[in-house]
C-alpha positions as CSV (number, residue, x, y, z in Angstrom):
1,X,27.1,-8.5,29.1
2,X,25.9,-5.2,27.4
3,X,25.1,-4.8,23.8
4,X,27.6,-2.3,23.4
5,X,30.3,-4.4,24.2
6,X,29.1,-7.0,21.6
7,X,29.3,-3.9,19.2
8,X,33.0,-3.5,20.4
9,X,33.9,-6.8,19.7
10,X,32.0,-7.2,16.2
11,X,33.8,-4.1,15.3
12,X,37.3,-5.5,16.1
13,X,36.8,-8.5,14.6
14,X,35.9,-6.6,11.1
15,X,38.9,-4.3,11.3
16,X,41.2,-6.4,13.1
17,X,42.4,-3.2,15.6
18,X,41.8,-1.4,18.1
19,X,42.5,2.2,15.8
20,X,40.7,0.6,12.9
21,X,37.8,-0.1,15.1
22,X,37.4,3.0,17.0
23,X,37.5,4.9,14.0
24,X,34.4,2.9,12.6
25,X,32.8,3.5,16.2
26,X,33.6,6.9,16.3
27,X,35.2,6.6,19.7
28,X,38.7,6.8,21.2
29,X,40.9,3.7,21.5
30,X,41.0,4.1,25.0
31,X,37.1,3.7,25.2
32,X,37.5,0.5,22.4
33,X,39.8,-1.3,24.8
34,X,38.7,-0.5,28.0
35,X,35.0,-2.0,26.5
36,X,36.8,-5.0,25.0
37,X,38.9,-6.2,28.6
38,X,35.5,-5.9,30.3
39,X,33.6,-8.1,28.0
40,X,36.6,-10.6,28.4
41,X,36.7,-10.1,32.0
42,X,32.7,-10.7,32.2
43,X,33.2,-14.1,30.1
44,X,36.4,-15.3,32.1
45,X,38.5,-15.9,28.6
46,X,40.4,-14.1,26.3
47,X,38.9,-13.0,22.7
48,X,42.3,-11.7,20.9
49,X,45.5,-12.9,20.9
50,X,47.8,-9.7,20.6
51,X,50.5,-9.1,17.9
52,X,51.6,-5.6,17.9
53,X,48.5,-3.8,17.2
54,X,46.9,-6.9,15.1
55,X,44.6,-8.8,16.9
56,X,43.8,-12.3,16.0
57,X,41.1,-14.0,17.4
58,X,41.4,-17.0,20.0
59,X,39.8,-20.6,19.6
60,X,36.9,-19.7,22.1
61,X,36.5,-16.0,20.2
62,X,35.7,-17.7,17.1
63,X,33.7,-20.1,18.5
64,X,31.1,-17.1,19.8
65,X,31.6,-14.9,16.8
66,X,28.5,-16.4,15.0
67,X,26.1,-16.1,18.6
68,X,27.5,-12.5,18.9
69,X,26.2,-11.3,15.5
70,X,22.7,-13.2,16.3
71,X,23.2,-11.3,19.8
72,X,23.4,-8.0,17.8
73,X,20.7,-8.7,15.1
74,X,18.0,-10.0,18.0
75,X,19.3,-6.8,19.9
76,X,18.8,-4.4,17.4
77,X,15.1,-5.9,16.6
78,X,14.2,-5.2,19.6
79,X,15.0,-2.0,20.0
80,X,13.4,-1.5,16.8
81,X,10.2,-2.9,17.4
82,X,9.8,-0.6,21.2
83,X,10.8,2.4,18.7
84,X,8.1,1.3,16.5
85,X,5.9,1.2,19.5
86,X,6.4,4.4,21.0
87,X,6.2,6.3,17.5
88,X,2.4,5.1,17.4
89,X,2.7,2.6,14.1
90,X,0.8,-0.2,14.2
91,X,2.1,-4.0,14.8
92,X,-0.1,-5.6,12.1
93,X,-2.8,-4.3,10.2
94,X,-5.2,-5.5,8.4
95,X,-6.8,-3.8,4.9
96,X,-9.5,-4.1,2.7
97,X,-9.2,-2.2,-0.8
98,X,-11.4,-2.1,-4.2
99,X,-9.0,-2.4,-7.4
100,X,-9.8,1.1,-8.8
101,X,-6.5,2.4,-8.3
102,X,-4.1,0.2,-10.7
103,X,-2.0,-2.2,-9.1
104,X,1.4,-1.2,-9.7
105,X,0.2,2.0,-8.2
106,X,-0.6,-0.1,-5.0
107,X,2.6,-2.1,-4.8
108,X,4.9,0.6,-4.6
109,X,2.8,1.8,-2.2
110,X,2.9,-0.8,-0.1
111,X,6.7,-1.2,-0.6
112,X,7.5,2.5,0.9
113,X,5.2,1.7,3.4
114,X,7.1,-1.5,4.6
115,X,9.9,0.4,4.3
116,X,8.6,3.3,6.3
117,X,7.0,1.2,8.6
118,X,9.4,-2.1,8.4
119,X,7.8,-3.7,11.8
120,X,4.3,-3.4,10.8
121,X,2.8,-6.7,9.7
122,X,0.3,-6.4,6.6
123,X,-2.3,-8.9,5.5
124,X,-4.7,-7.1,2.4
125,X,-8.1,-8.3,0.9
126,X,-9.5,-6.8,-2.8
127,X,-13.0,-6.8,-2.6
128,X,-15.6,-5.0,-4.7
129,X,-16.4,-1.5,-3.2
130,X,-19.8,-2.2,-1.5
131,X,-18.6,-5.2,0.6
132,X,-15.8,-2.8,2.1
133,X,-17.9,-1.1,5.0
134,X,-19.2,-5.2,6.2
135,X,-15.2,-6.0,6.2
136,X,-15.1,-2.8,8.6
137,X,-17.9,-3.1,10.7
138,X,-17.7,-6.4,11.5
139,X,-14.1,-6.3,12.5
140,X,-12.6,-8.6,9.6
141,X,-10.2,-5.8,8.4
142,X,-9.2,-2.2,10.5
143,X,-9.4,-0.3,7.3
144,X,-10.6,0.0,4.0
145,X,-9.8,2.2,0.7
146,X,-12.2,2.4,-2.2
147,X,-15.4,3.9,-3.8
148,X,-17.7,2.6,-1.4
149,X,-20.8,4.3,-1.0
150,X,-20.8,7.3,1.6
151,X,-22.2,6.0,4.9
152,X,-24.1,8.5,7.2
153,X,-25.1,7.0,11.1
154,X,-23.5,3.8,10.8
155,X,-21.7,4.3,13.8
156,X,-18.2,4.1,12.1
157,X,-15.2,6.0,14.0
158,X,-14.2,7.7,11.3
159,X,-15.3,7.6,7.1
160,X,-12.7,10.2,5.7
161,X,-13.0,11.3,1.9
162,X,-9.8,11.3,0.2
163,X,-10.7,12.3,-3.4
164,X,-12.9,12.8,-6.2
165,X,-12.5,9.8,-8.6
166,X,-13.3,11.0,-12.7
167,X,-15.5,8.1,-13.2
168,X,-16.1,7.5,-17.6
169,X,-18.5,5.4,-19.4
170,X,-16.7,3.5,-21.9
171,X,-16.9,1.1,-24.9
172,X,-14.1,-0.9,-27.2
173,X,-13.6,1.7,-30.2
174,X,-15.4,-0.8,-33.0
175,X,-18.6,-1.6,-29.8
176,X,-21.5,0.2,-32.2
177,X,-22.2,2.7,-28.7
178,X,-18.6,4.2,-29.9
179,X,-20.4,4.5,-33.3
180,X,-22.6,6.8,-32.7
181,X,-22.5,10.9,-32.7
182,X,-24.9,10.9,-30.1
183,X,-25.9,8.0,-27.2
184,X,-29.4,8.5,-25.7
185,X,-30.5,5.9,-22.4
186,X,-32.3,4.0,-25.0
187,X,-29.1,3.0,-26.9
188,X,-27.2,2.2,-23.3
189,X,-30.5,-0.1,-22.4
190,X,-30.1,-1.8,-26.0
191,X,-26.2,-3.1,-25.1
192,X,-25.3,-5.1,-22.6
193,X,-23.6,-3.2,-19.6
194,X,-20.6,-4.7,-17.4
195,X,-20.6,-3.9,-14.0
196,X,-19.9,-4.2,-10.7
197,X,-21.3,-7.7,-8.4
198,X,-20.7,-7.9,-4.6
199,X,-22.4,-10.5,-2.3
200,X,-25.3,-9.4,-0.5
201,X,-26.8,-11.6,2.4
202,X,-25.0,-14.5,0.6
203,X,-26.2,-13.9,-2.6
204,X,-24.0,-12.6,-5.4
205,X,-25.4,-9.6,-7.0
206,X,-25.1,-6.9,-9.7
207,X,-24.4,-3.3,-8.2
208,X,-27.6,-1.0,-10.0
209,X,-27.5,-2.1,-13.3
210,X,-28.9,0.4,-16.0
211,X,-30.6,-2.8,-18.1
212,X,-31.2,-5.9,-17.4
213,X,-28.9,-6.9,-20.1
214,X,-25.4,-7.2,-18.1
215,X,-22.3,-9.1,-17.5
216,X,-21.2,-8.6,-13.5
217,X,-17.5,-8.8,-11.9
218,X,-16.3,-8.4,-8.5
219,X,-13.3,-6.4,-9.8
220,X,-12.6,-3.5,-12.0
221,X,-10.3,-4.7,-13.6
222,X,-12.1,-7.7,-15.0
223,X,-15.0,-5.4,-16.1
224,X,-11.9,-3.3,-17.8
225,X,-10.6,-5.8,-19.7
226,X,-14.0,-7.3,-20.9
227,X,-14.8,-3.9,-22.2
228,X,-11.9,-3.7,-23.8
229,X,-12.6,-7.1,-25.2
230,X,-16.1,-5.5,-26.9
231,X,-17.9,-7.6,-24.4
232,X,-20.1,-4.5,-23.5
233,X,-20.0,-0.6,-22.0
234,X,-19.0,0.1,-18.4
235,X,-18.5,3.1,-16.2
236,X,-14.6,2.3,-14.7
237,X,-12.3,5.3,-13.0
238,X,-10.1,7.5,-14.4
239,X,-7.2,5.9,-12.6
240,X,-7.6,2.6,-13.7
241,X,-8.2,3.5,-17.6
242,X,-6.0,6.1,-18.3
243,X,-3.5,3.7,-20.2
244,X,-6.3,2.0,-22.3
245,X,-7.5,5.4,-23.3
246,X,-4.3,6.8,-24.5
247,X,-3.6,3.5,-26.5
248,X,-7.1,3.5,-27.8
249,X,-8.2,0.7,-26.2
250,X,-11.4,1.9,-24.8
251,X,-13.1,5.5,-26.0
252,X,-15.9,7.2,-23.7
253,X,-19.0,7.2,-25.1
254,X,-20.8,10.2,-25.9
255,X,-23.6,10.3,-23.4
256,X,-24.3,13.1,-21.5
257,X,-23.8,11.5,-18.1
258,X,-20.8,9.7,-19.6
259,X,-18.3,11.8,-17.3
260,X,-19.1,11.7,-13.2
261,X,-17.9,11.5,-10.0
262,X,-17.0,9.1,-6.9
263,X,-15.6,9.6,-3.7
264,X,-13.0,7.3,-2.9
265,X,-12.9,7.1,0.8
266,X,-11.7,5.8,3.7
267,X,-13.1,3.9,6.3
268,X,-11.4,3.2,9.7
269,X,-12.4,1.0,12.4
270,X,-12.5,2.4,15.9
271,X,-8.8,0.2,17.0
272,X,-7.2,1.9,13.4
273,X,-8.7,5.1,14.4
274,X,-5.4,7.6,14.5
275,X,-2.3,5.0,13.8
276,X,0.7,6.3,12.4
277,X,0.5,3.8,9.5
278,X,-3.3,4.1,8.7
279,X,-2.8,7.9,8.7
280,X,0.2,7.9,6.6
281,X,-1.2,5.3,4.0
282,X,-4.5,7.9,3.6
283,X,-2.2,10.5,3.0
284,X,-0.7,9.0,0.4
285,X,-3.9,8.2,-1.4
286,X,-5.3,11.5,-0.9
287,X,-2.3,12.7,-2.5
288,X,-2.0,10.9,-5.1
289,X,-5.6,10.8,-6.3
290,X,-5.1,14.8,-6.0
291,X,-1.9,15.1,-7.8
292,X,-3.2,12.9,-10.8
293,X,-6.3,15.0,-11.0
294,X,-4.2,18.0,-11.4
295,X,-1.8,17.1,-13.3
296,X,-2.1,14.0,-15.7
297,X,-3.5,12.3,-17.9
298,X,-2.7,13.8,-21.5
299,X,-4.1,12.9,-24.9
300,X,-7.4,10.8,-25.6
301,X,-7.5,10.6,-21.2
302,X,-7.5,14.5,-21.3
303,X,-10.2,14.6,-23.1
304,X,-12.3,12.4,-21.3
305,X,-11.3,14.2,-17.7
306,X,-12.4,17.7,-19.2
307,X,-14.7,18.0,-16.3
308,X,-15.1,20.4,-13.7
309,X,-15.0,18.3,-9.9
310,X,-18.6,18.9,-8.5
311,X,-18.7,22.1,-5.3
């Protein structure tokens, strides 16, 4: 019993003739019966009871309708999943991401890829950018996005930089830093800064803090929101912000280091190294990251990404 023949047979029971169904199948009605006595000739009964040209199905051909379609469905996974092979894509994969591209950003991204990729089998893990290389290099994830610090002889397969990030140091509009014409280190030191934490031989820690006045998260988000929230100052990326600037939720402070850079990078293990779905999912990033750069964000976000990317 041949796949193709379970395709005949599905086909004439939708149609309920031989024309009908060759015209679906794109083959002659020759072919369509000649297909459709074999498979009843293989199974030792008869499928159809003839009426003319209608064709009704027997007791015994109803009864196998149901197993057929199952027949067809399991057939066609397979033959999905040894394409999916033999194109390179990976059968699961396993990432590790920071949060300071925004999220809806990241679900559509992840929704072309499944789409793209249908057979590939995802599992992802947000964690604050200097944690992502441990994820890597001890084999916990195949691959991780972010702004993680650039990593020279750690004897990584590959650490691929996808984009400059506009990083901005920001305040709530009414926080007295946004007050002032003109904010020296002194006046950052004075305020309480919220910044990055990440676990470091067990112990949670705050990533460099510039005082020892600060309020740490293990997401950007969270340190977004409690600036807007005139908790403190932070420096968050562009990407992430771009909204709260525009609806004056958060203003960049007027510091002369208040505009910088990032890398956002990523970081493959040596087993993710050149897979069809790590390679297309950089791509993307890259891409995006480059076309926001050049061609958004517009009114109070402009402003703040008047900034020429460093040689």
């Amino acid at each position: 019993m041949k796949t193709s023949q379970i395709k005949v047979f599905l086909a004439v029971v939708r149609n309920g003739t031989i024309a009908a169904a060759a015209r679906e199948l794109n083959r002659s009605r020759t072919t369509v019966s000649t297909v459709l006595a074999a498979l009843e000739d293989e199974l030792g009964v008869e499928l159809f009871e003839r009426s003319g040209n209608q064709l009704h199905l027997t007791a015994i051909g109803s009864a196998i309708v149901t197993d057929c379609r199952r027949f067809d469905q399991v057939a066609g996974q397979i033959m999905a999943r040894c394409q999916h092979h033999l194109s390179g894509a990976e059968s699961v994969l396993r990432i590790a991401r920071d949060d300071s591209i925004p999220e809806p950003v990241w679900r559509d991204l992840l929704k072309r890829l499944k789409t793209r990729f249908p057979q590939t089998s995802l599992s992802v893990y947000l964690a604050p950018p200097r944690e992502l290389p441990s994820l890597v290099n001890s084999q916990s994830v195949d691959v991780a996005y972010g702004l993680m610090p650039q990593l020279m002889n750690e004897g990584y397969q590959w650490f691929r930089e996808l984009a400059d990030v506009r990083m901005l140091t920001v305040a709530a509009p009414d926080h007295p830093l946004s007050q002032l014409k003109r904010v020296i280190q002194d006046d950052l030191v004075r305020h309480t800064e919220v910044t990055l934490a990440y676990l470091q031989d067990d112990l949670l820690v705050a990533e460099s803090p510039e005082t020892a006045n600060y309020l740490a998260f293990t997401q950007y988000e969270l340190i977004r929101d409690a600036v807007i929230d005139g908790a403190g100052w932070a420096d968050l990326p562009l990407p992430l912000i771009t909204d709260a600037l525009r609806q004056r939720q958060l203003t960049v402070v007027h510091h002369r280091s208040a505009k910088w850079w990032k890398v956002f990078s990523a970081l493959e293990s040596e087993q993710a190294q050149g897979g069809a779905v790590v390679g297309w999912l950089a791509d993307e990033l890259e891409g995006y990251l480059e076309d926001y750069l050049d061609g958004e964000p517009e009114g109070p976000a402009a402003a703040a990404a008047e900034v020429t990317p460093p040689p």
